[in-house]
C-alpha positions in Angstrom: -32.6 17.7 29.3 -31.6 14.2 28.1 -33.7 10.7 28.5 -32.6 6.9 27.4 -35.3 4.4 26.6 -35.2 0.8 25.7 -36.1 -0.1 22.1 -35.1 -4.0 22.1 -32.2 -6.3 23.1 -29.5 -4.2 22.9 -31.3 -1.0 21.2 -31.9 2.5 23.3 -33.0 5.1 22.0 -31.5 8.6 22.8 -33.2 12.0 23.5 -31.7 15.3 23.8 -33.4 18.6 24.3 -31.6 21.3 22.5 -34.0 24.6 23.7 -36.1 26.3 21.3 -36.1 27.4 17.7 -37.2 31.0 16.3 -40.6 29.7 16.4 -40.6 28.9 20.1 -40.9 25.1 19.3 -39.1 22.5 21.1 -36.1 21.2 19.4 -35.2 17.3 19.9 -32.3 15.0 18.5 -32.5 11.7 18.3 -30.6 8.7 17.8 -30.6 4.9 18.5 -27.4 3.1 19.6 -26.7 -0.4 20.4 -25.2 -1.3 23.9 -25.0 -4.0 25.8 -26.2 -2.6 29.6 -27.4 0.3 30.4 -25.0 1.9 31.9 -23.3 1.8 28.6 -26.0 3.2 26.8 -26.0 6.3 29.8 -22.1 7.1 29.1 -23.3 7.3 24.6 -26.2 9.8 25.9 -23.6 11.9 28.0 -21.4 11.8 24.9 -24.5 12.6 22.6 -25.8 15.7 25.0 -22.6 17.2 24.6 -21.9 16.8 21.3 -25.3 18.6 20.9 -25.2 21.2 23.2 -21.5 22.3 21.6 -23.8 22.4 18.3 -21.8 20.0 16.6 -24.4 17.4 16.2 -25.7 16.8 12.4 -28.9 14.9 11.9 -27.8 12.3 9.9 -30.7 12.8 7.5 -28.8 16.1 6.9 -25.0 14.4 6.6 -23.6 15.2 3.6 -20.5 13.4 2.6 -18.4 16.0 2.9 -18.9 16.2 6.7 -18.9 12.2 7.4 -15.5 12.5 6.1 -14.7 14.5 9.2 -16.3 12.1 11.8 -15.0 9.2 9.6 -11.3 10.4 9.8 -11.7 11.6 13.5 -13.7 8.6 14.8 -11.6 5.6 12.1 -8.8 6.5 9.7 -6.5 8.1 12.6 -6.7 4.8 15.0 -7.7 2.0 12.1 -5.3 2.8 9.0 -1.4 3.6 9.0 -0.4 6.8 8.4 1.0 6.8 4.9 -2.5 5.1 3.7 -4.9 7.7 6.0 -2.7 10.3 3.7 -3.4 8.5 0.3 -6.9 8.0 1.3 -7.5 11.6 2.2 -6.0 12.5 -1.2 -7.8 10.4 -3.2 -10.5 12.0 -1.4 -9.7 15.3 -1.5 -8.5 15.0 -5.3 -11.1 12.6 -7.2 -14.6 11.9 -4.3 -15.3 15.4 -3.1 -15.2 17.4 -5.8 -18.0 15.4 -7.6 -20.0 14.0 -5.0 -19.3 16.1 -2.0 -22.0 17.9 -1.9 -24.6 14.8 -1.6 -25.8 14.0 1.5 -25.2 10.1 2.7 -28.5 8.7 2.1 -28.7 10.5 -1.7 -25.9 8.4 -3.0 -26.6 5.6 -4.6 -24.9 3.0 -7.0 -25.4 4.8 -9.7 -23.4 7.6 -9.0 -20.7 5.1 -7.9 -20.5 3.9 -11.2 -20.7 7.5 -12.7 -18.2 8.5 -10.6 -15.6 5.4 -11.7 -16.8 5.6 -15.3 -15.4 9.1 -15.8 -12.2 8.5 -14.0 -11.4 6.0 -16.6 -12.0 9.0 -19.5 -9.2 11.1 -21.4 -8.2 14.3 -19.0 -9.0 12.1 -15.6 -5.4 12.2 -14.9 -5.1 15.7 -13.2 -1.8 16.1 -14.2 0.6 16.9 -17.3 1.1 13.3 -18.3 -1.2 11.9 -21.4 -4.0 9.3 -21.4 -6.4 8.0 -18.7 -5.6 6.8 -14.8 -4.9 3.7 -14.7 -7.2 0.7 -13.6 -5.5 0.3 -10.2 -5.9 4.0 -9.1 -9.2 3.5 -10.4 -9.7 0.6 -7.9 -8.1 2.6 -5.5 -10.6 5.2 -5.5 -13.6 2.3 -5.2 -11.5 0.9 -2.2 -11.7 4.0 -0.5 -15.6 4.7 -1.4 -16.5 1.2 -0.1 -14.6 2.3 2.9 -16.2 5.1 4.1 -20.0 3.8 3.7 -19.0 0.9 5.1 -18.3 2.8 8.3 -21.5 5.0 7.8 -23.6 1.4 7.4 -21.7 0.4 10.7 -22.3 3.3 12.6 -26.4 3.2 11.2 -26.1 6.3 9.6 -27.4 4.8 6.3 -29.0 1.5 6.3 -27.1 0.3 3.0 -23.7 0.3 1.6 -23.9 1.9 -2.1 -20.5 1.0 -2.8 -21.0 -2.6 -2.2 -23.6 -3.2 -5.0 -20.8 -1.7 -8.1 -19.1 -4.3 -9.2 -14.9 -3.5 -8.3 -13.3 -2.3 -11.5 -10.9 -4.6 -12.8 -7.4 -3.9 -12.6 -5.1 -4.4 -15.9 -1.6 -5.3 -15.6 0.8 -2.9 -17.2 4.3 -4.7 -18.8 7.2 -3.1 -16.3 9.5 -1.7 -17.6 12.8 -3.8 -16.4 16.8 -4.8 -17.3 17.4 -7.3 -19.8 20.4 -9.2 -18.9 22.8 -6.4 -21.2 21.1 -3.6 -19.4 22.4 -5.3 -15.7 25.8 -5.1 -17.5 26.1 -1.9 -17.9 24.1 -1.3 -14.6 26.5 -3.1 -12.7 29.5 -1.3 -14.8 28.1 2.4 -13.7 27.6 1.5 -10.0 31.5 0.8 -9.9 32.1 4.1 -9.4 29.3 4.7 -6.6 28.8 4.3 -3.1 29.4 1.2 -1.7 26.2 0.9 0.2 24.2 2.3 -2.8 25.9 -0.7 -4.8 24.9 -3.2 -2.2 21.4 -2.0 -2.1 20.7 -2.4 -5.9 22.4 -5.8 -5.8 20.0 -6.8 -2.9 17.1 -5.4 -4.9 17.4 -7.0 -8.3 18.6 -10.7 -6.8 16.2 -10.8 -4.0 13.3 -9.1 -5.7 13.0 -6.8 -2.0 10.6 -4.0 -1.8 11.9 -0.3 -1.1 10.6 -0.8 2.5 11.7 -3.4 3.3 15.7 -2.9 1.9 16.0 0.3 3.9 14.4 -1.6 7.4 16.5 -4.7 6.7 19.0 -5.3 9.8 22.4 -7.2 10.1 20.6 -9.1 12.6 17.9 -10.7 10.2 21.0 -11.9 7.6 22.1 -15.5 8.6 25.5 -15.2 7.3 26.4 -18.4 7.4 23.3 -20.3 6.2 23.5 -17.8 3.1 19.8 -16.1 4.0 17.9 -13.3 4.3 14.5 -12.9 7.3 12.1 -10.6 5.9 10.4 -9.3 9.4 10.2 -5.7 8.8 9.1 -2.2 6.6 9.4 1.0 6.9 7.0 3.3 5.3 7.3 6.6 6.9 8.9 8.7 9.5 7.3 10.8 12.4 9.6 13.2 13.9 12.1 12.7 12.3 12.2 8.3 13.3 11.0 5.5 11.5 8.2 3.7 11.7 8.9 0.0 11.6 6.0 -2.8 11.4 5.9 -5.8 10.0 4.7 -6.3 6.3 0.9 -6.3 5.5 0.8 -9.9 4.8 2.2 -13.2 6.2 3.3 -14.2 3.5 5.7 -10.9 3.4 7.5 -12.7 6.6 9.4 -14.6 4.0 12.9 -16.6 4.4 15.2 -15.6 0.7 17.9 -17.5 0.2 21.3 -15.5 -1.6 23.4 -16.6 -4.3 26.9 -18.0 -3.5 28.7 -14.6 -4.5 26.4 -11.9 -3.4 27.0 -13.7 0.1 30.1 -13.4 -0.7 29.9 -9.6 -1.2 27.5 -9.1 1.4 30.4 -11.0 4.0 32.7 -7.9 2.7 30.2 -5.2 3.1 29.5 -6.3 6.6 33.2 -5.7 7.8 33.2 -2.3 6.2 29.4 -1.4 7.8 30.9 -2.9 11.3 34.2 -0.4 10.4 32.2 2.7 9.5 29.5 2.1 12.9 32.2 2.1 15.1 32.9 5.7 13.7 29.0 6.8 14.5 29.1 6.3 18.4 27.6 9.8 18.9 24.7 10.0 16.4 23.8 6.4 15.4 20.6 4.5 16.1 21.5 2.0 19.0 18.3 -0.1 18.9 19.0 -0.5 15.2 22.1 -2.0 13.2 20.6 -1.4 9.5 22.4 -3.2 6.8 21.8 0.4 5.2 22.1 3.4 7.1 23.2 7.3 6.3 26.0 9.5 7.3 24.6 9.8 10.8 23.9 5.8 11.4 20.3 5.9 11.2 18.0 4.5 8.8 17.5 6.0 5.1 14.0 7.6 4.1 11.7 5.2 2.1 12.1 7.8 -0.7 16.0 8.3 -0.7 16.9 4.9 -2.7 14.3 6.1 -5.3 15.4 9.7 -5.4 19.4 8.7 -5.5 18.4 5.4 -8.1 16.6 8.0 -10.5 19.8 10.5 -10.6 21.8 7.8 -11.2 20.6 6.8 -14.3 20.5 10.3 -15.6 24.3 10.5 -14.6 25.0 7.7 -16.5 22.5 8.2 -19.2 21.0 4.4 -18.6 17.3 3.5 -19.5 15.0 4.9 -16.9 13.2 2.3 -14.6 11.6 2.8 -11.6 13.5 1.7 -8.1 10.8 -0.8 -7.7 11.0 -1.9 -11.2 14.3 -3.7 -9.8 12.3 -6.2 -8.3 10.2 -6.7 -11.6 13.3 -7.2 -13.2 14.1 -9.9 -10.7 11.8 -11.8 -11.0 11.4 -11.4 -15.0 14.7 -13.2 -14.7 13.9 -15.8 -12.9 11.3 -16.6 -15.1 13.5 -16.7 -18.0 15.4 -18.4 -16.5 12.8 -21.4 -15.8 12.6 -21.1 -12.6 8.6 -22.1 -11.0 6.5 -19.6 -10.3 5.5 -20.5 -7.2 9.2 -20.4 -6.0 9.1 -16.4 -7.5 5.9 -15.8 -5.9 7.6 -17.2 -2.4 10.7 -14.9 -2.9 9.3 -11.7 -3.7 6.0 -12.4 -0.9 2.9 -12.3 -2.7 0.2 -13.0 -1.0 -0.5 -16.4 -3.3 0.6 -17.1 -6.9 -2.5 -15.7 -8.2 -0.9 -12.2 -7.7 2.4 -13.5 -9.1 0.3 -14.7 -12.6 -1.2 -11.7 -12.8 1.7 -9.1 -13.1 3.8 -11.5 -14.4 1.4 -13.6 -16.7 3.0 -12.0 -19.9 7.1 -12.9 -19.4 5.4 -16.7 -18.3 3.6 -17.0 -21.4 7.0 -15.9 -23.7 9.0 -18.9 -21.0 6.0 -21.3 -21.4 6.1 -21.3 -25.4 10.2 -21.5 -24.9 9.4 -24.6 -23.2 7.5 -25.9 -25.4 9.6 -25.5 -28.8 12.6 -27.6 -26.5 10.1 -30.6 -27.5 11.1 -30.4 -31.1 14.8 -30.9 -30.1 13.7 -34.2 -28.6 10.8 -35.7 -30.3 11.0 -37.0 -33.6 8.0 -35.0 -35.7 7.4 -36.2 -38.9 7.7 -32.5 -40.9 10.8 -32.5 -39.3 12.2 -35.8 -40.5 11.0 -34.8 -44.3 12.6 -31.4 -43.9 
């Protein structure tokens, strides 16, 4: 037996009987939801009877956070939150949430053991892994991102009446030096590739003088390079495959839709490469992807793996025994040269498609500081200082 009555303006409250207990008492479950008519609130008590009566109702004074995590993937993460982040997000979950707070039910959390939980992530062994020294700041953000998350969904859907999460303070995320290419290191970088695939060559090229994300090289199209006007569209990513196709969005931000204009000579290589990708497509009639002309594609014409530049980029360097930087540490390097090179930040920040030069100061606040005290010593080759005149 199941009854609906009106609370307020948009409030009902539902009732479902669910037998007896051993005792021979009555067993109830209620809830409250908010619809609009009450028709709407009927259809949530049809839905609330059978989660009950196929016993898979928890009182949410009994919820631990272990079992939100079901309703909150189930119910959220599969229709809110891409696929690769639902899988980082579970991990992070699985790996560094559960195992210390699992056990709690919803409404025992509170901000203390938020900030417990963060503080000993940032001790020595946190790491779960081989490697020495403590996880770093952002996957230590990561972790609160996730946290702040998940209550937020269990505040939404009036489980708890307050977000723990959102009372800790977000931990602050320190900015590592990249490792990149000094201008000797692209040298030899560029001597070694010789002897490599061509499309492997063009691909590094793009990266370190366009400052292009892994994603977005391997979506880029021949059909978003203006090869005329010298530029490059940046309209698309691809993060991940499903069965065996890729997924192709657009970035996260607008500011990822981004117009990059190329140098005079790597248009002039990329004029070259096009005639040998046009050559080599003709070849891939019965295989190749016909909604998709990538400027980067495999033996089979179809789009590379997100992975595959950074799994082929870290053998290569072992081949040739060059210093180890990460694929994406191509685009560091890019725009470390820039910098050195004088070139504005705000321009940098435009190129590689940050959301606002406040991200661009932050990873890249060190190399600016060495270029802004370059600029300044250029003063004392054009004004006249008295210790210098004495000297």
């Amino acid at each position: 037996m199941a009854s609906i009555q009106k609370r307020g303006e948009n409030s009902w409250r539902l009732t479902v009987n669910a037998g007896k207990d051993t005792n021979g008492k009555y067993v109830r479950h209620c809830k409250t939801v908010r619809c609009r008519t009450k028709k709407e609130a009927e259809i949530e008590l049809a839905k609330f009877q059978i989660e009950v009566e196929a016993g898979e109702y928890i009182a949410p004074e009994k919820l631990t956070l272990n079992a939100f995590i079901h309703e909150w993937k189930d119910k959220y993460a599969i229709k809110e939150l891409e696929t690769k982040t639902m899988s980082i997000y579970l991990r992070i979950l699985e790996k560094r949430i559960l195992p210390i707070i699992g056990h709690f039910r919803l409404y025992q959390i509170k901000p203390m053991h938020i900030v417990s939980l963060l503080s000993d992530l940032g001790k020595e062994g946190s790491r779960q892994d081989r490697k020495e020294g403590v996880l770093s700041s952002g996957s230590i953000q990561y972790v609160y991102r996730v946290l702040k998350n998940i209550f937020s969904r269990a505040v939404e859907w009036r489980i708890i009446k307050s977000n723990p999460v959102a009372d800790v303070k977000s931990p602050r995320v320190v900015y590592k030096e990249s490792e990149v290419y000094d201008e000797n290191e692209i040298q030899l970088l560029f001597q070694a590739l010789e002897c490599e695939p061509y499309h492997w060559r063009m691909m590094i090229t793009l990266a370190l003088t366009t400052g292009l994300r892994r994603g977005e090289l391997v979506a880029l199209e021949w059909k978003h390079i203006d090869l005329e006007a010298g530029t490059i569209h940046v309209k698309q990513s691809i993060a991940n495959f499903i069965n065996g196709k890729p997924i192709i969005k657009e970035p996260k931000t607008k500011k990822s839709l981004r117009k990059i204009s190329l140098s005079d000579g790597v248009l002039s290589e990329l004029k070259e490469y096009y005639k040998f990708c046009t050559q080599d497509w003709d070849k891939l009639k019965e295989t190749r992807d016909e909604e998709h002309f990538f400027v980067f594609f495999n033996q089979y014409g179809r789009a590379f793996y997100p992975e595959s530049p950074y799994l082929w980029f870290r053998g290569f360097l072992k081949k040739h025994k060059l210093k180890y930087i990460r694929f994406h540490d191509l685009r560091h390097t890019s725009a470390t040269l820039l910098i050195n090179k004088g070139v504005h930040a705000k321009i940098i920040s435009e190129r590689l498609g940050h959301a606002n030069i406040t991200t661009t100061m932050n990873i890249y606040g060190h190399v600016l500081s060495k270029a802004d005290k370059e600029a300044a010593n250029k003063f004392d080759q054009i004004i006249p200082l008295t210790n210098q005149k004495e000297a």
